[in-house]
N, C-alpha and C positions, 0 to 999 in steps of 0.2 A: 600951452605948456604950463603956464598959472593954471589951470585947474587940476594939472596933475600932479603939479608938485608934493603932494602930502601922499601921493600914493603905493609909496615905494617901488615904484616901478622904476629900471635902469636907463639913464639915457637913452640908447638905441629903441626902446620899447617904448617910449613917448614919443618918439620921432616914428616908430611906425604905425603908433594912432593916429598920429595928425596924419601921413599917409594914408591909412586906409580909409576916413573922414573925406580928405581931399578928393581921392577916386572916386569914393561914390559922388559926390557932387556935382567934379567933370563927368562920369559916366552917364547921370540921370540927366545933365546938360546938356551935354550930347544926342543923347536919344529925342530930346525936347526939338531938335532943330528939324523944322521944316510940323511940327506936330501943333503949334500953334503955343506954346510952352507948359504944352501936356504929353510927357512921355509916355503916361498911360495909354492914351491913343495910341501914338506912335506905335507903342506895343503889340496894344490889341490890334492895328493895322496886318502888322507880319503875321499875328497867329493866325489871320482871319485868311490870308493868302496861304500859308503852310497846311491848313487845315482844309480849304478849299473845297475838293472831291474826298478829302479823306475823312471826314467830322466820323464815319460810322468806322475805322481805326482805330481813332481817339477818343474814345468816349468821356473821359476822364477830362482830358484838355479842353471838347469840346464845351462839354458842360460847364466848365469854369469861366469858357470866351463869351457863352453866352449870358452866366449870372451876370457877369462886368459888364458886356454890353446893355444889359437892361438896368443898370444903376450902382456901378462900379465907384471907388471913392478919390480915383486919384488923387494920389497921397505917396505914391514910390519914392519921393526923395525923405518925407518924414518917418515913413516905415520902415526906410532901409537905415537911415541914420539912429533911428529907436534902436534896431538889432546891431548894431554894431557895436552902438553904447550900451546897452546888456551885455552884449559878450565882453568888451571891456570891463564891464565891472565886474564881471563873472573872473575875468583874468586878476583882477588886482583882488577881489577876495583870496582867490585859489593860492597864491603869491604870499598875501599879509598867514594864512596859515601854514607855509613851508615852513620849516625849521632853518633857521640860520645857517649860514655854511662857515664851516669853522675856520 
């Protein structure tokens, strides 16, 4: 909440950054269980069963299961916290340029 104080952003809207923060964290935690504390796997695990007999369906998905599997970065909980915190700043720019309400 100390880093957002200067943002003019209204109570309830710094309560639902620290929420959307929080989620991804349990979320990427979650997926980490049983994955060795690599969600990334975990991930690539399902796509690789969903994908299965179908890789020539998906061509698109496949391709991408397979760049990752040959040297993927896991990194899901920093990338996701990157995009959340761009779009939060994207939100409190968008905000500091509304016009006052009178």
């Amino acid at each position: 909440m100390e880093t957002l104080a200067g943002t003019g952003l209204p109570g309830a809207e710094k309560l639902d950054v620290a929420a959307i923060l929080s989620g991804h964290v349990r979320a990427t935690t979650q997926q980490s269980v049983g994955a060795h504390g690599r969600p990334e796997q975990a991930f690539e695990a399902i796509v690789g069963l969903v994908l299965g007999p179908h890789r020539d369906r998906y061509p698109a998905l496949s391709a991408a299961y397979t760049e990752a599997a040959e040297g993927g970065q896991d990194q899901a909980l920093e990338f996701g916290l990157d995009r959340i915190l761009d779009g939060v700043e994207m939100h409190i720019a968008a905000a500091r340029e509304r016009p006052a309400a009178p």
